[in-house]
C-alpha positions as CSV (number, residue, x, y, z in Angstrom):
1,X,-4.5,12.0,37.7
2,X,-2.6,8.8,36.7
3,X,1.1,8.3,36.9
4,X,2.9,8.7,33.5
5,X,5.4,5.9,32.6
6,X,7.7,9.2,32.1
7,X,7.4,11.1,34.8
8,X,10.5,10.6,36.4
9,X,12.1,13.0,33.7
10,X,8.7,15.6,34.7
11,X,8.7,18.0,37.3
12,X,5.1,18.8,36.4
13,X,1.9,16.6,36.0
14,X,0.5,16.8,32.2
15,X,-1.8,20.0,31.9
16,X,-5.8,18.2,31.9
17,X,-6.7,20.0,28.6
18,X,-3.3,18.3,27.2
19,X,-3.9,15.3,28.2
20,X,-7.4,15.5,26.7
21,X,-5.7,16.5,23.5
22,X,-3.3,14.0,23.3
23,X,-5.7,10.9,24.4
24,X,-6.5,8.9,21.5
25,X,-8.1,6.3,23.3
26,X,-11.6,7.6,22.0
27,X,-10.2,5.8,18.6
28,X,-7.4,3.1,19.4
29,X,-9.5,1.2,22.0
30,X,-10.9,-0.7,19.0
31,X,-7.2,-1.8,19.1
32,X,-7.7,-3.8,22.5
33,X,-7.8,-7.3,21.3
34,X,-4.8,-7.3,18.9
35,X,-2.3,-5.2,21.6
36,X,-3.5,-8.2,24.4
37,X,-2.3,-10.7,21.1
38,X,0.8,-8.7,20.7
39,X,1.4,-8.4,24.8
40,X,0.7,-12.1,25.4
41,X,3.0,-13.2,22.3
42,X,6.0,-11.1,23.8
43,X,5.5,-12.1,27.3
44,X,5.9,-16.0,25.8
45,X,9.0,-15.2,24.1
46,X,10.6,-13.3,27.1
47,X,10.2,-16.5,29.1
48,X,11.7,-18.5,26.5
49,X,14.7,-16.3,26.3
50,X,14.6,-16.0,30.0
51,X,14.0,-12.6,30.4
52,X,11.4,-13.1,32.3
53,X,10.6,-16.4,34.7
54,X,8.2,-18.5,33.5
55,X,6.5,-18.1,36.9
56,X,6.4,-14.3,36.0
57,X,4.6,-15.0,32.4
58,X,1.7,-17.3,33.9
59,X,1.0,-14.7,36.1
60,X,1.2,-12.0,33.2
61,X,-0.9,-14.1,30.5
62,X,-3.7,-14.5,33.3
63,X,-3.7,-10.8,34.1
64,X,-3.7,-9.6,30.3
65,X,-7.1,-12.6,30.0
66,X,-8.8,-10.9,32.6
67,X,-8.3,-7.4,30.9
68,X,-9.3,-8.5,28.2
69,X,-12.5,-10.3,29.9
70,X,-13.5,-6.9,31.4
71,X,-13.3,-4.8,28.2
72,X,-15.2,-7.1,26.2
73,X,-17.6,-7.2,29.3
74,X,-17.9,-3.5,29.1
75,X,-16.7,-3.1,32.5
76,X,-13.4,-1.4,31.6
77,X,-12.6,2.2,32.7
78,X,-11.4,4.5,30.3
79,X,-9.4,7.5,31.4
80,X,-7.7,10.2,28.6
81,X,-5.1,10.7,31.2
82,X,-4.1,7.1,30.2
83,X,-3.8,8.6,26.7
84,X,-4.0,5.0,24.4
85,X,-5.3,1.5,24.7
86,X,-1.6,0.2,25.7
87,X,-1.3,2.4,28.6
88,X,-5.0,1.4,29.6
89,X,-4.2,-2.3,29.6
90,X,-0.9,-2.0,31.0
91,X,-2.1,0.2,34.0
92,X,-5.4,-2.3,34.4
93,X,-2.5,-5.0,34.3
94,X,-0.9,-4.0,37.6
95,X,-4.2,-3.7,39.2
96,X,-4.8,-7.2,38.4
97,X,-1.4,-8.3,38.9
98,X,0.4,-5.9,40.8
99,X,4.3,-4.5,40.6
100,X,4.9,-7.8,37.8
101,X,3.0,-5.9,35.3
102,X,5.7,-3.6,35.2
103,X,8.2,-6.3,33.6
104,X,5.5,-6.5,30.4
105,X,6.8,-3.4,28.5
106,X,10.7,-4.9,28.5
107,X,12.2,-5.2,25.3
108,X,9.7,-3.0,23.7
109,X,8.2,0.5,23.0
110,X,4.9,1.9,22.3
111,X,6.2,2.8,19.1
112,X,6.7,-0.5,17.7
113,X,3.6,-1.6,19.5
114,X,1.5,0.2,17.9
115,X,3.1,-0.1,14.4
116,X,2.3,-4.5,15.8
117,X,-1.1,-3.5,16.5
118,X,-2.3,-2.0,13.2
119,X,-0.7,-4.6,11.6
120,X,-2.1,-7.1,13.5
121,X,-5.8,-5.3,13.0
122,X,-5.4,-4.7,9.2
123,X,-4.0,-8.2,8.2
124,X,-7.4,-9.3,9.4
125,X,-9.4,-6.2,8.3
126,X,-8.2,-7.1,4.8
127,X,-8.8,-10.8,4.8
128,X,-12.3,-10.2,5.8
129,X,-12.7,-7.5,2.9
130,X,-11.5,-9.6,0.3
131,X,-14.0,-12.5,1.8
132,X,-16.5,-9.9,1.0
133,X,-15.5,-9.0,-2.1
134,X,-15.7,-12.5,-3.3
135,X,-19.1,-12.9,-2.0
136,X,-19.7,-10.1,-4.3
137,X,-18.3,-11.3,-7.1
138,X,-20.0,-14.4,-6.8
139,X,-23.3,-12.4,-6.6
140,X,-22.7,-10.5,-9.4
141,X,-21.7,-13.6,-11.4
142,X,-24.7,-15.4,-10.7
143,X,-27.1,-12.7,-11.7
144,X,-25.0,-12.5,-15.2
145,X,-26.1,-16.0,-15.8
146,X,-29.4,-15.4,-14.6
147,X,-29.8,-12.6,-17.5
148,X,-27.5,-13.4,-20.0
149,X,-29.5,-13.4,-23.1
150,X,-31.3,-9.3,-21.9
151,X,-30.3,-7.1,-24.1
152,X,-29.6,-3.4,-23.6
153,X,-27.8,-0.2,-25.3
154,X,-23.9,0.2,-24.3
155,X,-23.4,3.9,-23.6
156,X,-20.2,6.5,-24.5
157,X,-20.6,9.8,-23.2
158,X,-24.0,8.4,-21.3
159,X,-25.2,8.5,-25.2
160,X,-26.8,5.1,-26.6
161,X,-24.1,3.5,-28.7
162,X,-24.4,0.1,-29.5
163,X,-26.3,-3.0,-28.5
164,X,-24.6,-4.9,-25.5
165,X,-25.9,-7.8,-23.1
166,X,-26.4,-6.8,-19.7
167,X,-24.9,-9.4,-18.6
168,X,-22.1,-8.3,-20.5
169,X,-22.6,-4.9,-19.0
170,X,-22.2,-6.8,-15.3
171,X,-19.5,-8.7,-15.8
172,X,-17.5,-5.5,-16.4
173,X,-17.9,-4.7,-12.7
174,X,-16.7,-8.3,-11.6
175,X,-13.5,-7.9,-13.3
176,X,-13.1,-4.2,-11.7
177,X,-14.0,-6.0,-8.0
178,X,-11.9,-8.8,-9.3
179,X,-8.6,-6.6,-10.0
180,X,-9.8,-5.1,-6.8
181,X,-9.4,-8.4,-4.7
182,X,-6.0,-8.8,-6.3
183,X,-4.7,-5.4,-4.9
184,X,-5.8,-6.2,-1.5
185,X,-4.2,-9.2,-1.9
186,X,-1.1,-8.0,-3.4
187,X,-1.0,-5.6,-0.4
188,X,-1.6,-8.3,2.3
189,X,2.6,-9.3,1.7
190,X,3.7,-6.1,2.8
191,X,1.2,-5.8,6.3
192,X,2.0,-9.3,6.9
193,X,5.2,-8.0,8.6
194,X,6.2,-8.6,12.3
195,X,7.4,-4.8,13.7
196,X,7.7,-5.8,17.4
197,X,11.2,-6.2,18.8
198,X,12.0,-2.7,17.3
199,X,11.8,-0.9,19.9
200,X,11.5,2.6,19.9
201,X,13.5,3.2,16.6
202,X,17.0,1.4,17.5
203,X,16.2,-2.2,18.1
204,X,16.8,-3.4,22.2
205,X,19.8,-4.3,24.3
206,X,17.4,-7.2,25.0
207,X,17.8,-10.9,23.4
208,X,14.7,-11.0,22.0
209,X,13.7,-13.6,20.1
210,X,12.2,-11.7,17.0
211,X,11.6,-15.2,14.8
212,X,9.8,-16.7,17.8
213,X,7.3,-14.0,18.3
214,X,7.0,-13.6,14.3
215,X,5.9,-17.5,14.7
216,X,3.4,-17.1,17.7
217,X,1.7,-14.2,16.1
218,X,1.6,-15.7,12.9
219,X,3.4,-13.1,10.6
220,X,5.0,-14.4,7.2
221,X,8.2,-12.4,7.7
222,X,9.9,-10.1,10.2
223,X,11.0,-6.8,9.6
224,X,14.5,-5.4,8.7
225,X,15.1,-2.2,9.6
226,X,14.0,-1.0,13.2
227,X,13.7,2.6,12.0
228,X,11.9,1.6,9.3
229,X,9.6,-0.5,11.4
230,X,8.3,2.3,13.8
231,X,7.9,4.8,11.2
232,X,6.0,2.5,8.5
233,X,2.6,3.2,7.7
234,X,3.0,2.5,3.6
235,X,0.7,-0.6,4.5
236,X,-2.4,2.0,5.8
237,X,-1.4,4.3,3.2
238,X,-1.9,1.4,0.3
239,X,-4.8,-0.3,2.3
240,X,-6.7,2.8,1.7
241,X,-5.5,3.7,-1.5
242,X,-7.0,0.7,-2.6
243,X,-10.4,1.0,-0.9
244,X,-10.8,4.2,-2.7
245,X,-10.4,2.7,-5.9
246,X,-13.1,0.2,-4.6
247,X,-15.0,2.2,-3.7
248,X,-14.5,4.5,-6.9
249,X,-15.8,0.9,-8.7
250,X,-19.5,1.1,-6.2
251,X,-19.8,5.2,-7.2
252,X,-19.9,4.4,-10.6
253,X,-22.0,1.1,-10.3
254,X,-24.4,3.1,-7.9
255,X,-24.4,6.0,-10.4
256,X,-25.8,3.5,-13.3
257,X,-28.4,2.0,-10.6
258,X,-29.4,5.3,-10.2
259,X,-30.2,6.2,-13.5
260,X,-31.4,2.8,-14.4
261,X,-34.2,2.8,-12.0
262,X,-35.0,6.5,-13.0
263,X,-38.7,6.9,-14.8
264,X,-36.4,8.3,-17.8
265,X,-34.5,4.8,-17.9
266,X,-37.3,2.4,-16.3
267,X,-34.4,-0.3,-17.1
268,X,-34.7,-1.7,-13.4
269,X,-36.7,-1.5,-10.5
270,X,-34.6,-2.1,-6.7
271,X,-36.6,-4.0,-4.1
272,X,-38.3,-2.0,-1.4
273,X,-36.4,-3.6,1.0
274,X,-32.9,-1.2,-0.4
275,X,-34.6,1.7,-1.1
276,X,-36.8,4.9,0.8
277,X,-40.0,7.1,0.5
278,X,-40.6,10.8,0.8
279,X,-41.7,12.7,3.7
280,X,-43.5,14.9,1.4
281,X,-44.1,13.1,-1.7
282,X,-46.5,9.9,-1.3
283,X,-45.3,8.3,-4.8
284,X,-41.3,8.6,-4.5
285,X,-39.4,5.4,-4.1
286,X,-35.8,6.7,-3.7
287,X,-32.5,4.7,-4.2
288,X,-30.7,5.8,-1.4
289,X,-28.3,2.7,-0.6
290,X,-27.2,3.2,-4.0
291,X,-26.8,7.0,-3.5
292,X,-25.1,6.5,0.0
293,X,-22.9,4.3,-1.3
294,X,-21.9,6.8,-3.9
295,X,-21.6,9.6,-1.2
296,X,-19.6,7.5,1.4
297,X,-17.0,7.0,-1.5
298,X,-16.2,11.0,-0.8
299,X,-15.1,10.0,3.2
300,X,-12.9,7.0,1.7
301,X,-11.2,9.1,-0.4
302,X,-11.0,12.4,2.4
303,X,-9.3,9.4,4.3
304,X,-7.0,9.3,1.6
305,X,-6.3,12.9,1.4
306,X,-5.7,12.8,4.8
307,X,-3.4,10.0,5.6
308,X,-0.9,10.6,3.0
309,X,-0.9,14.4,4.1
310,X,0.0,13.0,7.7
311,X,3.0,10.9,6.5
312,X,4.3,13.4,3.2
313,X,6.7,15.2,5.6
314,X,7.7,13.3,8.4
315,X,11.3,12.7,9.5
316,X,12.3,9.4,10.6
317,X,11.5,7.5,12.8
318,X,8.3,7.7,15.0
319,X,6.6,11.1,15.4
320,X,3.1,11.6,17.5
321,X,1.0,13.1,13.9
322,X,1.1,8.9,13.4
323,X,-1.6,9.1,16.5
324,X,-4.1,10.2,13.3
325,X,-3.5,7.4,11.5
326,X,-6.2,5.3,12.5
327,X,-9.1,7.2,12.6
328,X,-8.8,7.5,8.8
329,X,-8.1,3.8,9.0
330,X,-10.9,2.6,10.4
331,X,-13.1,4.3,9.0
332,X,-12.0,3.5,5.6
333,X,-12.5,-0.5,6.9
334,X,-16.0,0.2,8.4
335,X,-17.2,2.3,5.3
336,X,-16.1,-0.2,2.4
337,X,-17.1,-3.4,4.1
338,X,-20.4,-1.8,4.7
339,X,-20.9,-0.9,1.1
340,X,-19.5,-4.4,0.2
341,X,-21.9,-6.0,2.1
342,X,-25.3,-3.9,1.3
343,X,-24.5,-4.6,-2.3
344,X,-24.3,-8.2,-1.8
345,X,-27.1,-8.1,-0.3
346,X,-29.4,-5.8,-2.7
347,X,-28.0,-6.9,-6.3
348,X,-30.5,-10.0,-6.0
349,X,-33.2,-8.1,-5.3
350,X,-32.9,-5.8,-8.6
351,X,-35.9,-6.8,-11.3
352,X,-34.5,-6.2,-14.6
353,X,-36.5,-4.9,-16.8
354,X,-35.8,-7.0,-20.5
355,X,-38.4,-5.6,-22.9
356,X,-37.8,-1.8,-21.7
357,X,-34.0,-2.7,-22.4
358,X,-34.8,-3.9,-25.6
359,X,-36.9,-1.5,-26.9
360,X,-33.9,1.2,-25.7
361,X,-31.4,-0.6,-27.9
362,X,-34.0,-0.3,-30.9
363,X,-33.6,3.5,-30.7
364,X,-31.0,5.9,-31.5
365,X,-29.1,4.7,-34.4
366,X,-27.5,2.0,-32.6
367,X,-26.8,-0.2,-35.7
368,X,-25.3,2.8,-37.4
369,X,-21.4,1.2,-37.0
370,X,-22.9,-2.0,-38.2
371,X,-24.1,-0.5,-41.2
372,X,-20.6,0.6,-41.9
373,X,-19.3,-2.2,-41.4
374,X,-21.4,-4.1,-43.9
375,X,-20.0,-1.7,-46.3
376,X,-16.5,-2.5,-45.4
377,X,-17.5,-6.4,-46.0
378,X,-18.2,-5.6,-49.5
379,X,-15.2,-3.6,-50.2
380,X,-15.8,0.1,-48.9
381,X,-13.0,2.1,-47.1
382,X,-14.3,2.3,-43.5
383,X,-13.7,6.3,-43.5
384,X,-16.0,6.1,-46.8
385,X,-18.4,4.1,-45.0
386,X,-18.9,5.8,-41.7
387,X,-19.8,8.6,-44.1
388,X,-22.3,6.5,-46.1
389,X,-23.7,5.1,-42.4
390,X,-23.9,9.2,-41.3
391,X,-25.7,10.3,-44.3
392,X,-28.5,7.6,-43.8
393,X,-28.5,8.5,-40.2
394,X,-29.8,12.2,-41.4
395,X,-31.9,10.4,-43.5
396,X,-33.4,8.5,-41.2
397,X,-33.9,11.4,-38.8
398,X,-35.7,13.8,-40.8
399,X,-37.9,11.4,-41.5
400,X,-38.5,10.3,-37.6
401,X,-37.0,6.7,-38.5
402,X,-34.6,4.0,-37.3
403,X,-32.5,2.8,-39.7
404,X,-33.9,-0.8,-39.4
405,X,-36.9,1.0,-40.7
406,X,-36.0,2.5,-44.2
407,X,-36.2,0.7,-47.8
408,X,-34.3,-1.1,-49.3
409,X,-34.9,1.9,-52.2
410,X,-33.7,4.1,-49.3
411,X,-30.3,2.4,-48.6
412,X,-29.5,1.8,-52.2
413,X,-29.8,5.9,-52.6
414,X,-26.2,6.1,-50.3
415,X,-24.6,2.9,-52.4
416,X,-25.5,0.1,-54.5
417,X,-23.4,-2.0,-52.4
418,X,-26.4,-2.1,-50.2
419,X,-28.5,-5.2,-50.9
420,X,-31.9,-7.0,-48.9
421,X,-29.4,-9.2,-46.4
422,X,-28.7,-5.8,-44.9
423,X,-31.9,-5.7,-42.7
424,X,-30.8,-8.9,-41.5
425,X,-26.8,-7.7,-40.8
426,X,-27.9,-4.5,-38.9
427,X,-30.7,-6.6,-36.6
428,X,-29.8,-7.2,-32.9
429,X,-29.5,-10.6,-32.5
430,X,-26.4,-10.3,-35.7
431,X,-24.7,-7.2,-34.1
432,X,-24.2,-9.1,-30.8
433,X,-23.3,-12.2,-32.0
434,X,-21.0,-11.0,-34.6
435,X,-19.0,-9.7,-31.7
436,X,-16.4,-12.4,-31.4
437,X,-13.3,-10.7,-30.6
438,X,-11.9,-12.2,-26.9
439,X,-13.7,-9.7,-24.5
440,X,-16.4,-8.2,-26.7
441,X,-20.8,-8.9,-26.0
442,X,-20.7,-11.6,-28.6
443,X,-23.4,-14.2,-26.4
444,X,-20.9,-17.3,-26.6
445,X,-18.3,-14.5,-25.1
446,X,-20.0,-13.8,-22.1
447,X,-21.5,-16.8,-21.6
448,X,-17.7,-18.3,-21.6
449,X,-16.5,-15.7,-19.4
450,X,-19.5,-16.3,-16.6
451,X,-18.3,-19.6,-16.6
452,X,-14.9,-18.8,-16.4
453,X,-16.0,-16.8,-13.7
454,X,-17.5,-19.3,-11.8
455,X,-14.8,-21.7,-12.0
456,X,-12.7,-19.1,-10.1
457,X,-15.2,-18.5,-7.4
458,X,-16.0,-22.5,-7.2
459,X,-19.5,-22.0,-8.1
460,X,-21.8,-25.0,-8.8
């Protein structure tokens, strides 16, 4: 059983099942790089301040290399009566070292080297996503332009509506993984925030250079409030708030790739390469990345659920339930970047099907508004138009027609208003283009925002 960095205040060793309880080191020890970062930064400053000789340090910053060389040679021993990944290192330390690795925790606690740690871990974790999330983005943006005449019916209540452009249709989920990007990035100011020199709640006795270790570690700012700064975990708590409205963004884009590449839409078809067979059923071709995707958004926000259950009560500062915080953490990283990535990787591979999209927009009345609004152009109030437009909708549907398809004798029965150019008002090609207003399907719309687009994400 390992000596505890507390025992002097223990007349008993730690009960094995408790230690097994308490050891987190299952989970943290993805933590290994960024505490040897944090250790190495400290150790630099305390030699500067002369807390420490210089002499002392060397010998320090080579141990902590060699600790590090083991783990990532996967010759490391892991122990859960070591509990964490600092207690690891710092016990592997001394058997590098010897009785000098003792002099590494001065000035500091694990409290706010941990809070260093995850801060150190996320401010890369979310620099990476939004990297990702570009790439997306970009991918998305290109395959707008590469359909952006293919048109396609815009749905309410998952009932055809009105004509739209798919590319149209697209470009509604870059600007949802755009304001995405932006919260990540809004969020990066407040993880970019140096804890260490904290202590364990009440700052340190120590002369510490806080600025200096801010500088080696390359934080933008260091933190003001030492209770504060052990007990902080707003930055996991938004980190993840965020992903799940990221990932709420992929449910409802996998929920339309679904549907799309169903027999009863036939609007796309995904490559083999993204999607499955049956066991059972030789002609199934199943879009399970899609569906995953849409299922692993459940875990992201469980993760949710469950880190701002852990923090909702606790007193200040540092309490152990903060031991749970990463597992919720991490997996929220390792589930969003993989969806961010299989998506970047599958939207090129979607065919899109333009004639089947065309001939859906030809059905169900989707000119219906545009009929009304001809009416309005020659002087109807809109509320007595929409009922002229629903009365030739019954029309139409007793008789098994689209409107596009009735007389002109037809239409004149609603209103004499109604004259020949009205075939030509209600056609496709008009109802898109007539959509001018900043944001709408018009085609010179969308083919302004692509561009706009792609001058954001530098593309050629």
């Amino acid at each position: 059983m390992a000596q505890k960095p507390w025992d002097g205040r223990f007349s008993l060793s730690t009960d094995r099942m408790v230690e097994k309880f308490t050891s987190s080191i299952d989970v943290d020890k993805a933590l290994y790089s960024c505490d040897i970062d944090g250790s190495i930064a400290h150790l630099k400053m305390m030699a500067r301040q002369s807390i420490i000789s210089q002499q002392e340090a060397d010998i320090l910053l080579k141990g902590l290399e060699k600790v590090r060389e083991k783990i990532e040679n996967n010759t490391f021993e892991y122990s859960d009566s070591l509990e964490d990944i600092h207690m690891h290192i710092e016990s592997a330390l001394g058997k590098e070292v010897g009785v000098v690795a003792k002099k590494l925790h001065t000035g500091r606690s694990r409290n706010d080297q941990v809070a260093l740690d995850a801060r150190i871990y996320l401010k890369a974790q979310t620099l990476s996503v939004m990297d990702s999330l570009l790439d997306l983005q970009k991918v998305i943006v290109v395959t707008a332009q590469k359909y952006i005449d293919v048109v396609m019916p815009g749905y309410t209540h998952l009932q055809r509506a009105q004509p739209v452009l798919f590319s149209h249709h697209l470009m509604a989920y870059y600007e949802m993984f755009k304001r995405d990007y932006e919260r990540f990035e809004d969020s990066l100011k407040r993880t970019d925030v140096m804890p260490l020199g904290s202590a364990a709640l009440a700052g340190t006795t120590f002369a510490l250079d806080r600025e200096l270790t801010r500088e080696l570690l390359g934080f933008a700012k260091v933190s003001d409030n030492s209770m504060d700064s052990v007990s902080d975990r707003d930055f996991v708590m938004e980190f993840i708030s965020h992903a799940t409205v990221c990932m709420i963004h992929f449910s409802r884009f996998s929920e339309e790739l679904v549907l799309w590449s169903s027999s009863e839409f036939a609007f796309i078809t995904i490559s083999d390469a993204f999607t499955t067979g049956s066991s059972i059923m030789p002609q199934k071709k199943n879009p399970d990345v899609a569906e995953l995707v849409r299922g692993k958004t459940g875990r992201v926000v469980g993760n949710l659920m469950a880190i701002v259950t852990l923090m909702k009560s606790l007193p200040l500062a540092y309490n152990r339930d903060m031991q749970e915080d990463k597992e919720p953490l991490f997996d929220t990283v390792n589930t969003l970047k993989a969806c961010i990535d299989i998506y970047t990787r599958m939207i090129p591979h979607v065919e899109i099907h333009r004639e089947t999209m065309l001939f859906a927009a030809q059905k169900g009345y989707l000119n219906a508004t545009d009929l009304a609004d001809y009416l309005v152009v020659k002087g109807m109030p809109f509320r007595e138009a929409h009922s002229v437009s629903g009365r030739a909708v019954a029309f139409a549907l007793d008789r098994h027609k689209e409107l596009h398809e009735l007389s002109i004798e037809n239409f004149k029965a609603f209103s004499d208003l109604i004259d020949k150019d009205i075939f030509e008002f209600i056609s496709i090609e008009r109802m898109i283009s007539r959509r001018v207003t900043h944001g709408g399907t018009g085609y010179q719309n969308v083919k302004r925002a692509v561009e706009k687009a792609k001058e954001r994400l530098k593309l050629q």
